[in-house]
DOMAR-267752 format. One record per residue (C-alpha): residue in one letter; x, y, z. Coordinates in steps of 0.2 Angstrom, whole numbers, plus 2048, in hexadecimal, padded with zeros to 3 digits. Layout:
! DOMAR-267752
aXYZ/...
END
This chain:
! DOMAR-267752
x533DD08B0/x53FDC08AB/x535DB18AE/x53EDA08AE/x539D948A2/x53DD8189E/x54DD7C895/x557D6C890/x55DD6189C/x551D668AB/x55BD778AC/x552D888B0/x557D988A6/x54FDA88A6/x545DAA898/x548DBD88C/x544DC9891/x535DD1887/x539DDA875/x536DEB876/x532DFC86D/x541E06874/x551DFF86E/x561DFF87C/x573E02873/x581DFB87C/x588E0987C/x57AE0F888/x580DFF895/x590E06896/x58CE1789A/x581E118AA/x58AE158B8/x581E0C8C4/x585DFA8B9/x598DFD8BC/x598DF48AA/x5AADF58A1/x5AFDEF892/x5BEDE3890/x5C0DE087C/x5BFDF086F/x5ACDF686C/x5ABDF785B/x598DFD857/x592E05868/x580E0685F/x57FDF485F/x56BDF0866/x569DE7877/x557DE1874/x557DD4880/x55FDD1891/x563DC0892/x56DDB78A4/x573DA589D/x580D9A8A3/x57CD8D896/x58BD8688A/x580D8987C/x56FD9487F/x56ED9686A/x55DD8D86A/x559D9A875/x55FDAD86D/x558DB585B/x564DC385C/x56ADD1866/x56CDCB877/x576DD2884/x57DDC288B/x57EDC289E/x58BDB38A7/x595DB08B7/x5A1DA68AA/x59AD948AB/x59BD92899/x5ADD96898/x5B4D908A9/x5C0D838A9/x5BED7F895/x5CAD7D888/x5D0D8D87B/x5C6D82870/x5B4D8187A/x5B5D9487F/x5B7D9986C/x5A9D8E868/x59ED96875/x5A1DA586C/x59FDA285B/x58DD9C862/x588DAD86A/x591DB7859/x585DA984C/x578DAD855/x57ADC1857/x57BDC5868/x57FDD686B/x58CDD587B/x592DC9887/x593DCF899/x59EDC48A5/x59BDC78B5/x5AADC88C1/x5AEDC28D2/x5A5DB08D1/x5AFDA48C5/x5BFDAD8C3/x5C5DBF8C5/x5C9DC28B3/x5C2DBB8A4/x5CBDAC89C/x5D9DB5891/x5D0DA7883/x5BFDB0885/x5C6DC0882/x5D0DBA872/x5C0DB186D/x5B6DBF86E/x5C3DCC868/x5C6DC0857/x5B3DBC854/x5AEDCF858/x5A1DCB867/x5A5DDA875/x5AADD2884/x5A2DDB896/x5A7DDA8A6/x5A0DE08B8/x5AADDE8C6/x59EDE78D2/x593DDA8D8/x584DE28D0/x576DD58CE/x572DD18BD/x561DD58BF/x565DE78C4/x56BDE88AD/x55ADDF8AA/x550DEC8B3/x55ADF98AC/x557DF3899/x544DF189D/x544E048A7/x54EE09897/x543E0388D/x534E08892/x53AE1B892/x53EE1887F/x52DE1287B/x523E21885/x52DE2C87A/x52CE2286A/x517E2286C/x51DE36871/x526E38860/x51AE2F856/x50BE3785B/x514E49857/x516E42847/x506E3E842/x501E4D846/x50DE5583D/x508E4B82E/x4F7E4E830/x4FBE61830/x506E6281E/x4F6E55819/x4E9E6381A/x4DEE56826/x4E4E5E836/x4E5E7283C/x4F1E7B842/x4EDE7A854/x4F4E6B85A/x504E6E853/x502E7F85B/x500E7786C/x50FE6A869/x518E79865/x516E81876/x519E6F880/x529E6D878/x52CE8087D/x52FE8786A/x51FE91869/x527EA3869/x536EA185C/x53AE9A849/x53CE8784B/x549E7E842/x541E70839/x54DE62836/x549E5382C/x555E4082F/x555E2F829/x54EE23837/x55CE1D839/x569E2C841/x55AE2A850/x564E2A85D/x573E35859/x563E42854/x55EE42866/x570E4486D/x56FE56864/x55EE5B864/x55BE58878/x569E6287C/x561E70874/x54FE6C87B/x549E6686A/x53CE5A867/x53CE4C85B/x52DE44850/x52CE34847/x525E35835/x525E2482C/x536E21826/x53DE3182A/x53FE3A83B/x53BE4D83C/x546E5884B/x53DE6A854/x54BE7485A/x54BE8885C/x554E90850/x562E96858/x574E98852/x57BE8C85E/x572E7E859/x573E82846/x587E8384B/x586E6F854/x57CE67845/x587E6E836/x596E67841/x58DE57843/x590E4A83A/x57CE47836/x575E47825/x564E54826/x559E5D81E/x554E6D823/x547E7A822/x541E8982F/x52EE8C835/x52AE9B83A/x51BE96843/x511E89845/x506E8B835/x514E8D82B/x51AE79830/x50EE74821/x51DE7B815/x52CE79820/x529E66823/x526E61812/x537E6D80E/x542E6581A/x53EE53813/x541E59800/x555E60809/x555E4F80F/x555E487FF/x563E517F9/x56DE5080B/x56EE3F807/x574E417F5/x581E4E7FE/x584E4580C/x583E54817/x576E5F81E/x56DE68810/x55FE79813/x550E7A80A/x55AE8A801/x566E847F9/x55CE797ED/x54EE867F0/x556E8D7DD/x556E877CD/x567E7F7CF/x55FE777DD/x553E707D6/x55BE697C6/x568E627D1/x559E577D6/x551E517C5/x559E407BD/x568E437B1/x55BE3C7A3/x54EE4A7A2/x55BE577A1/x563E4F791/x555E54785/x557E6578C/x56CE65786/x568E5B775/x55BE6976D/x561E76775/x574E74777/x57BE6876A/x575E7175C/x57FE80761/x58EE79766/x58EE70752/x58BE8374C/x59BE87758/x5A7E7B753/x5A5E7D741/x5A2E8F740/x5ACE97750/x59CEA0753/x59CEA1765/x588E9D767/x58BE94776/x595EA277F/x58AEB077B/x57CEA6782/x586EA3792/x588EB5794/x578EBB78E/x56FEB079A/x57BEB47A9/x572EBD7B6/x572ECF7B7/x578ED07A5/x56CEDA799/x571ED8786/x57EEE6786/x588EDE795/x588ED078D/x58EED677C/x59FEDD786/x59FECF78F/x5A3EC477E/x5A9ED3775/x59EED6767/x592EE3763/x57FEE476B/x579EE0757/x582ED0756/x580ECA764/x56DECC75F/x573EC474F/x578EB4758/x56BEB3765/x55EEB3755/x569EA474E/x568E9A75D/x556E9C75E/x556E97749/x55FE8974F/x559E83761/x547E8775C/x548E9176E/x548EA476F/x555EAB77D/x54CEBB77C/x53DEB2782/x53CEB0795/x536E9B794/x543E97789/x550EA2792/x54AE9579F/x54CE85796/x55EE8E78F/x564E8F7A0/x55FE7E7A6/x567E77794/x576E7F79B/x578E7A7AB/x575E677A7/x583E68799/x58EE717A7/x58BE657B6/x583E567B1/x591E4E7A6/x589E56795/x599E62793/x59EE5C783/x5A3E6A776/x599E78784/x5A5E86787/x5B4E7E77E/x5B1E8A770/x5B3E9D778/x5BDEAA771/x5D0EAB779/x5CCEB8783/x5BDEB478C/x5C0EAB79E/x5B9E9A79F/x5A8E977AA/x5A7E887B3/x595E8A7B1/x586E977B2/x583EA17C1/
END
């Protein structure tokens, strides 16, 4: 409820309304119907917050507003005042941050002053207007019923997320998560677990409720339930949002896919794109995540030495690894592969152990050979790796 509270000069102004939990967009106000609300300058950021509703027909209410206010005003401000006095009234509502100014039509004039429009236009402030006559008090019950609804499902996403994080903790059992399963009606199929930066909150919600999802808070990161279905794997690769993703089974089987999502999300930020718990569920995967600086040691011993025996001996040590350590490649494939015969390309796997210190023959340094390899490949390591293959062998851009 606005309550009225003492201000300069004897006046009485309505006092802010109440901060909140819930947080109303402006582009929410203009979507109402019922406020017969229209804009009358460009909107440039439709997310901005309306935190507080604030009815004011005070010259300069500054001492008043911390930020994010929808200003509400018949115009007394800005009637009858020079181009001067109007751009000064704006330039106090933009230093102060307000969110929107809404002019209300009908009383003052029947347009706004073309100087508002220019002041607010040039200082970037969105300009409103109602022309209905809608009380003002009908937007300030709307933000409060507004918010309210956000923060019954912000204490219902955060209490779904606790429990979820008690459950990948080991300090809860799987019942609960069964039973929220079967509120949210996604008992009976694979669930789609998608994790998102706290910040894509409400652009999550625009595609998960039209799918009958449900959303959880964890911390800093926000968690989306959504059947796995093809149309609403089809909606979220078209979309714009940068996710994580893994799939559940069942409920038990949330202990892995949570955790899994949240490692893709790391890596859907990196990409910039939404990124399955698959495609760094591989070595390549995985490597793509380690800092640049702990694959270097890998490239020096096991790389650099052969690329010095290469370039002064035209041995080929780095190619026949390549192709020795290509999948699906036994030693006599291999041999064709770089056109020798199976006893020397023996004969130069044994000098790249005498000179690495590794043996590819052994199946942990094959590993740390491959590793070696792909750093030098995608990392920025290239120098003098593959540069020395015979004519007739096809350049790799890397291994496989």
């Amino acid at each position: 409820m606005i309550t009225s509270k003492p201000v300069a000069e004897g006046r009485t102004e309505p006092a802010l309304a109440p901060p909140h939990d819930g947080i109303v967009r402006l582009r929410e106000l203009l979507a109402e119907p019922d406020l017969h609300v229209e804009t009358v300058t460009q909107i440039h950021d439709g997310d901005r917050a309306i935190r507080y509703v604030y009815p004011t027909e005070l010259v300069d209410p500054s001492r008043y507003l911390s930020g994010d206010e929808l200003i509400l005003s018949v115009g007394v401000p800005v009637a009858d005042q020079s181009d001067e006095a109007i751009r000064r009234y704006v330039g106090t509502l933009t230093g102060q941050g307000v969110t929107a100014l809404l002019v209300g039509l009908g009383d003052l004039f029947d347009e706004p002053p073309a100087a508002l429009v220019k002041a607010c236009q040039d200082l970037d402030l969105p300009l409103l207007a109602q022309r209905a006559a809608v009380p003002f008090r009908r937007i300030v019950d709307w933000a409060e019923s507004t918010r309210a609804a956000d923060r019954e499902i912000g204490t219902r996403e955060r209490d779904l997320g606790s429990i979820l994080r008690w459950f990948v903790a080991g300090t809860l059992g799987v019942g609960p998560v069964e039973n929220a399963l079967a509120r949210a009606g996604l008992a009976e199929a694979p669930v789609m677990v998608c994790a998102f930066t706290s910040d894509a909150h409400a652009r999550v919600h625009e595609v998960v409720d039209r799918h009958s999802g449900t959303v959880a808070l964890l911390e800093d990161r926000i968690v989306a339930l959504c059947a796995h279905t093809e149309e609403f794997t089809t909606e979220l690769a078209a979309s714009t949002l940068v996710c994580g993703l893994a799939v559940a089974s069942d409920a038990q089987s949330m202990a892995h896919a949570i955790p899994e999502a949240l490692e893709a999300l790391h890596e859907a930020i990196r990409w910039r794109r939404s990124v399955h718990i698959d495609e760094i569920a591989t070595l390549e995967g995985l490597l793509a995540a380690v800092p640049k600086v702990r694959l270097v040691p890998f490239v020096q011993r096991l790389i650099v030495p052969l690329v010095d025996h290469d370039k002064v001996n035209s041995s080929y040590l780095v190619a026949s690894l390549e192709s020795f350590l290509s999948p699906r490649n036994d030693i006599s494939t291999a041999a064709n592969e770089v056109y020798v015969h199976v006893n020397t390309l023996r004969n130069r796997l044994a000098k790249i152990a005498e000179l690495t210190g590794a043996n590819p023959l052994e199946e942990t340094d094959r590993i740390n050979f491959r590793i070696a390899l792909w750093a030098a490949h995608n990392m920025g390591m290239r120098d003098g790796v593959g540069e020395n293959r015979p004519a007739s062998l096809p350049r790799r851009g890397g291994t496989r």
